[in-house]
C-alpha positions as CSV (number, residue, x, y, z in Angstrom):
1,X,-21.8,-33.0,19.2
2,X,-19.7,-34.0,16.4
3,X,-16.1,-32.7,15.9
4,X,-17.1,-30.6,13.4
5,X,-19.8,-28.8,15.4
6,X,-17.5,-28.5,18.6
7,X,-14.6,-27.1,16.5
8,X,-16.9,-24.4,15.1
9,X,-18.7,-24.0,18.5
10,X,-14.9,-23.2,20.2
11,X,-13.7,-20.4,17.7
12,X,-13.5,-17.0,19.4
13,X,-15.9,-14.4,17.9
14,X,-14.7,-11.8,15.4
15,X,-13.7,-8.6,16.5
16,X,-16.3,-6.1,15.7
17,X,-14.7,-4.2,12.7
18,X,-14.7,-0.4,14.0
19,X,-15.7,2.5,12.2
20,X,-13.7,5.7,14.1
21,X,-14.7,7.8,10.7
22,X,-18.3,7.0,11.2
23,X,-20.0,10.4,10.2
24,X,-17.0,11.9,8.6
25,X,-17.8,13.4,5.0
26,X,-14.8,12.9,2.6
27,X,-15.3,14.0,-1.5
28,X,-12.4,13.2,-3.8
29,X,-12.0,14.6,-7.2
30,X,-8.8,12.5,-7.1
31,X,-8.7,9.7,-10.4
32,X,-6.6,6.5,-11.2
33,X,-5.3,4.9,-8.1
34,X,-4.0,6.1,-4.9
35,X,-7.0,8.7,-4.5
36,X,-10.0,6.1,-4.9
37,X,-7.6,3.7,-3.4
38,X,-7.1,5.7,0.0
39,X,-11.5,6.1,-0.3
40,X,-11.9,2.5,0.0
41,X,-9.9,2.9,3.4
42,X,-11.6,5.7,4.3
43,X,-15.2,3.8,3.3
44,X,-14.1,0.9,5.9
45,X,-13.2,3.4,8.5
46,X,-16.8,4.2,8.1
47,X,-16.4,7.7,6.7
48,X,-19.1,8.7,4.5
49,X,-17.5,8.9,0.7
50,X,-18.3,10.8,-2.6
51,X,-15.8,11.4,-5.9
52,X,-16.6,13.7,-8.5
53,X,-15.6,12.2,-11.9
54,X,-15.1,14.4,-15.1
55,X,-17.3,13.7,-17.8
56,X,-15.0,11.4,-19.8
57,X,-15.1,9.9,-16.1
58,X,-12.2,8.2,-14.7
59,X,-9.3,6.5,-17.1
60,X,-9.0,3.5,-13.9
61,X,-12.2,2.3,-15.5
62,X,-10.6,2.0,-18.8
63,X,-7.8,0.3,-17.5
64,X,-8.9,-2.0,-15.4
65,X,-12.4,-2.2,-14.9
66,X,-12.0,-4.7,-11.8
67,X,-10.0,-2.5,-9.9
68,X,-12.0,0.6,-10.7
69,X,-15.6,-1.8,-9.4
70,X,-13.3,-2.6,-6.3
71,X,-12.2,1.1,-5.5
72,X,-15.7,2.3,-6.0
73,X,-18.2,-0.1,-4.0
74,X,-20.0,2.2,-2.2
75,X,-18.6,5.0,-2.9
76,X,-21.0,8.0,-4.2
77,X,-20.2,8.7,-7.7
78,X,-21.3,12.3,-8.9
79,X,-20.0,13.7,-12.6
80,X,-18.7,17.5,-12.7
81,X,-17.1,19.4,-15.5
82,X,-15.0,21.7,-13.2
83,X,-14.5,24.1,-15.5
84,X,-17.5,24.7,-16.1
85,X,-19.6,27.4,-13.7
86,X,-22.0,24.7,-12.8
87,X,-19.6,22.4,-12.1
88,X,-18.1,24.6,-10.4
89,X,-21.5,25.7,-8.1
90,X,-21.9,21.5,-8.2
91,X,-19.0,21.2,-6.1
92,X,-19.2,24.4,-3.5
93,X,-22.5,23.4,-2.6
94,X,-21.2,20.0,-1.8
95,X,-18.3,21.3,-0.1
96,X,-20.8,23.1,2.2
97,X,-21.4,19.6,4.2
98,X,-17.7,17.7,3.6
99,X,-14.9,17.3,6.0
100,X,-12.4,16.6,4.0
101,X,-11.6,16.7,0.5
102,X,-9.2,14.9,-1.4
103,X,-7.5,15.9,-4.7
104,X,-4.9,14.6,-7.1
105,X,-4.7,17.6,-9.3
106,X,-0.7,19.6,-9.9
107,X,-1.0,23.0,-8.0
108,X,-1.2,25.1,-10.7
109,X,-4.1,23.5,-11.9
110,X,-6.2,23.7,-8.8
111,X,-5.0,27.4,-9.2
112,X,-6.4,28.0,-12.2
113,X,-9.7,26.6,-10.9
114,X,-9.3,28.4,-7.8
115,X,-9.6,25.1,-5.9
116,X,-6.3,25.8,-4.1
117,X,-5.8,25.2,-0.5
118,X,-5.9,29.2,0.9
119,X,-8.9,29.9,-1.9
120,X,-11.4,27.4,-0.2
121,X,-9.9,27.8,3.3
122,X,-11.9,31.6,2.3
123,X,-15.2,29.8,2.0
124,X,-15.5,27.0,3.6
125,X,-13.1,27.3,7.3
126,X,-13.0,23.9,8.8
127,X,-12.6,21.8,5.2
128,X,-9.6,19.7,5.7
129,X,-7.6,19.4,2.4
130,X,-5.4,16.2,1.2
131,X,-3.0,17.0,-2.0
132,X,-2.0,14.1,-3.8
133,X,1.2,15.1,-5.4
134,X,3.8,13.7,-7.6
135,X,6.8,15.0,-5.9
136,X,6.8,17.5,-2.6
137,X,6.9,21.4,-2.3
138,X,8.4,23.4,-5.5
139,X,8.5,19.7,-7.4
140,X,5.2,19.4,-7.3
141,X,4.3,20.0,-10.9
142,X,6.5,18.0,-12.1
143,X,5.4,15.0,-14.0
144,X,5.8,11.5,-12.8
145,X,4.2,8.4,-12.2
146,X,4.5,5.4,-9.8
147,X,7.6,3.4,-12.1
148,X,9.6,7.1,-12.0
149,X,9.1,7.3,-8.8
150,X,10.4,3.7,-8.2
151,X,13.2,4.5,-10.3
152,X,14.3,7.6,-8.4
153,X,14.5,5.4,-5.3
154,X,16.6,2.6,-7.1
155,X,13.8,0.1,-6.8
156,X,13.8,-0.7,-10.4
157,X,16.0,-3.8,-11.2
158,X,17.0,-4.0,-14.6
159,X,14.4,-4.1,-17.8
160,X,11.5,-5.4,-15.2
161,X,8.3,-3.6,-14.1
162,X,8.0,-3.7,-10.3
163,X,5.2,-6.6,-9.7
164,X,2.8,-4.0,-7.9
165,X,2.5,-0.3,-7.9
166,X,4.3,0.7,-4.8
167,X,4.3,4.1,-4.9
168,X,1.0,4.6,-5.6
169,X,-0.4,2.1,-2.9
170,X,1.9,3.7,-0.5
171,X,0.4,7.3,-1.5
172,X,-3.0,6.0,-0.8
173,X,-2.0,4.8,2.8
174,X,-0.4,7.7,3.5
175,X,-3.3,9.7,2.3
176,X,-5.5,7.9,4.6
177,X,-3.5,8.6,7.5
178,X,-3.3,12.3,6.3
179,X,-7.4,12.6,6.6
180,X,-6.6,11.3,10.2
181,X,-4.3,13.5,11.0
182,X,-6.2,16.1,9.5
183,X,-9.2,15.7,11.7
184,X,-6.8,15.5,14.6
185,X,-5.6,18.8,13.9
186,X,-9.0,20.2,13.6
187,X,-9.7,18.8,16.8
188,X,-7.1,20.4,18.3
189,X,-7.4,24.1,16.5
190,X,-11.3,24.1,15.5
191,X,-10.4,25.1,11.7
192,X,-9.2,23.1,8.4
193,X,-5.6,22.3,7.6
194,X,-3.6,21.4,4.4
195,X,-2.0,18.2,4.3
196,X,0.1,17.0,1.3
197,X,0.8,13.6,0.0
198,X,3.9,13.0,-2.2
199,X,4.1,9.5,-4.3
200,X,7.7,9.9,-4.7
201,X,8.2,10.0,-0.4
202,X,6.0,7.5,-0.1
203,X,8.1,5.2,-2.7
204,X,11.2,6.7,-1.0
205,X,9.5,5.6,2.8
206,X,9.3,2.0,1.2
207,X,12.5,2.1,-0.1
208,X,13.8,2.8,3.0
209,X,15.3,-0.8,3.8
210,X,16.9,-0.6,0.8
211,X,18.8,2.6,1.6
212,X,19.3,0.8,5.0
213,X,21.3,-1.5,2.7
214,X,19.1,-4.8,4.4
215,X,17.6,-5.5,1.0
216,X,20.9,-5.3,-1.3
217,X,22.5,-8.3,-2.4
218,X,24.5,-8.3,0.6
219,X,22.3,-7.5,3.4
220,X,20.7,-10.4,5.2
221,X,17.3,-9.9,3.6
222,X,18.8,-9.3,0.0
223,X,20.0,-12.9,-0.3
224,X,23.3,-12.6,1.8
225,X,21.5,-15.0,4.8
226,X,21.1,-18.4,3.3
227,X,17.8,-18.7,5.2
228,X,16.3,-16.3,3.2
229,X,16.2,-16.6,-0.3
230,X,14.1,-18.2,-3.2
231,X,14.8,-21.8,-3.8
232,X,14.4,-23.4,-7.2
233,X,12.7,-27.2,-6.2
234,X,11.8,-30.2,-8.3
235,X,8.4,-28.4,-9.4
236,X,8.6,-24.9,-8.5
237,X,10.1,-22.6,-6.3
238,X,10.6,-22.3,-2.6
239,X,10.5,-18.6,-0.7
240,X,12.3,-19.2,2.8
241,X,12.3,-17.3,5.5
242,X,14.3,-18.7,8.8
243,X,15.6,-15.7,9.4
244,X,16.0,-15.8,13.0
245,X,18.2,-18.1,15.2
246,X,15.7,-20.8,16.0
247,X,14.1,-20.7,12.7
248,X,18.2,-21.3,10.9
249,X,18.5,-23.8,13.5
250,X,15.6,-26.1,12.4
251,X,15.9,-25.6,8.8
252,X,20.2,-26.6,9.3
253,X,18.4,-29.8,11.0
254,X,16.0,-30.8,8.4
255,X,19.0,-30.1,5.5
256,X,21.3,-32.4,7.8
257,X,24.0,-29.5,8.3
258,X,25.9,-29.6,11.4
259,X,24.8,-27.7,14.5
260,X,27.0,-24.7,13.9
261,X,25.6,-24.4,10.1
262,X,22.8,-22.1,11.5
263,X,25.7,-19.4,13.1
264,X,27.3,-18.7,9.6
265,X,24.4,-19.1,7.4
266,X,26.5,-15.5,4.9
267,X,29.1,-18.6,4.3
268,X,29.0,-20.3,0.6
269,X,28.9,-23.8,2.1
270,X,25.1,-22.9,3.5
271,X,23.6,-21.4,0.5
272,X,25.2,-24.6,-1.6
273,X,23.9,-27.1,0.6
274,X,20.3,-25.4,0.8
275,X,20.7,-24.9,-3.1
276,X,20.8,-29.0,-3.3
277,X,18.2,-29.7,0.0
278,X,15.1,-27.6,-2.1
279,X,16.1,-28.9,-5.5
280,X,15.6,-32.3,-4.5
281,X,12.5,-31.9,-2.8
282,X,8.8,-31.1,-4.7
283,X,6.5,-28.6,-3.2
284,X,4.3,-31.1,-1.4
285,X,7.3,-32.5,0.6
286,X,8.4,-29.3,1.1
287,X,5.0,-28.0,2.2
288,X,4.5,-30.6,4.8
289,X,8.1,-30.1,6.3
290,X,7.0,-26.4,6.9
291,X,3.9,-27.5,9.0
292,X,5.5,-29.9,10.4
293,X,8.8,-27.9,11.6
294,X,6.9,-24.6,12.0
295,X,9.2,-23.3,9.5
296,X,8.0,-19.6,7.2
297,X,8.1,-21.2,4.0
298,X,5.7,-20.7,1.1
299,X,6.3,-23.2,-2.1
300,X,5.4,-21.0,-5.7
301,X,4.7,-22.6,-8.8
């Protein structure tokens, strides 16, 4: 057998993927991104999922057609004008057969359409119901969007966007684990439950390590601990992460700092011979040291 076939012959088999949700109906009239975001979870739980999209459908597919093909791969797409009496009857009669339905409208308008939490609770008794909101309780009307609610949390340095959408890719996880917690609680009390999801907690929950002060400039993950920081090097950048003792203690080694470097690695003399060790090295070199050392560091262009 050659090495090739023996190597492939020896790798474990894959987990089975699982699919707890398998049979669960969820419908979403939730647009942009944390709703159809938190469906493509819910799809690879294995629950069964559906969106109703306004006629002028959903601006995600304006924006960024990618992301909107990605969030909606096998997801059942049905169009509903929701102010409309058929629309209207267009959604009840699906509601009839869903477990759980997702929205990302402000309260007063799902008032107004008398899609509210207590007005379907009326007709349909075991529907579980996820509110994505902007802010939680009486702020809920407010408006906002994912960069204010960065900014409330203090996670937007200087003129910079943030490089991702936190907020709203927190909402979606935590609307996930809403449904879950949802069908838990129906479980439990054989009826439907309310569960609200606020993107500014959700920024606020990421933010956390921030308020915890770890991620400011002088907490050991803000850039304080010479170990880790971002390196400029001869072609590129260096993100390193020997954070822990044994991790400081090889990378001290491989700079040629003494044995005690890796026990004050908040001092100046660290960070300023680390500053010199990267910027003399390419990414290649640098690449192979971390394999060879075992050492968390990823070279960037």
């Amino acid at each position: 057998m050659s090495s090739a076939l023996q190597k492939t012959a020896q790798q474990p088999p894959q987990p089975q993927r699982l699919q707890p949700l398998a049979g669960v109906r969820v419908l979403s009239l939730a647009l942009n991104l944390p709703g159809p975001a938190a469906l493509m979870r819910l799809r690879d739980m294995g629950a069964t999922c559906t969106k109703f999209e306004p006629p002028i459908g959903d601006p995600m597919a304006t924006y960024s057609p990618k992301a909107y093909a990605d969030m909606h791969e096998g997801i059942g797409l049905l169009t509903a004008d929701l102010k409309q009496a058929s629309g209207q009857h267009t959604l009840h009669t699906a509601l009839a057969d869903t477990d759980v339905l997702i929205t990302s409208f402000r309260p007063s308008a799902l008032r107004k359409l008398q899609l509210d939490f207590d007005s379907l609770h009326a007709r349909f008794n075991r529907l579980i119901m996820v509110s994505i909101v902007g802010a939680p309780g009486a702020r809920a009307d407010e408006p906002g969007h994912d960069l204010t609610y960065m900014a409330e949390q203090d996670l937007v340095q200087g003129l910079s966007l943030p490089p991702t959408l936190y907020a709203d890719m927190g909402g979606a996880l935590a609307t996930s684990e809403a449904v879950l917690q949802g069908l838990l609680a129906r479980q439990q009390t054989g009826t439907g439950n309310h569960q609200e999801v606020a993107l500014s907690e959700a920024a606020r929950w990421l933010g956390k390590p921030r308020q915890w002060q770890l991620t400011t400039p002088t907490g050991d993950v803000g850039g304080a601990h010479a170990g880790y920081r971002v390196y400029a090097c001869q072609d590129g950048r260096v993100a390193v992460a020997a954070l822990e003792p044994h991790f400081a203690r090889r990378l001290c080694a491989a700079a040629g700092l003494p044995p005690d470097a890796a026990q004050a690695m908040n001092e100046p003399p660290q960070h300023s011979e680390l500053t010199h060790f990267f910027a003399a090295r390419n990414r290649q070199t640098l690449d192979a040291l971390a394999a060879e050392l075992d050492l968390p560091i990823h070279t960037l262009v």
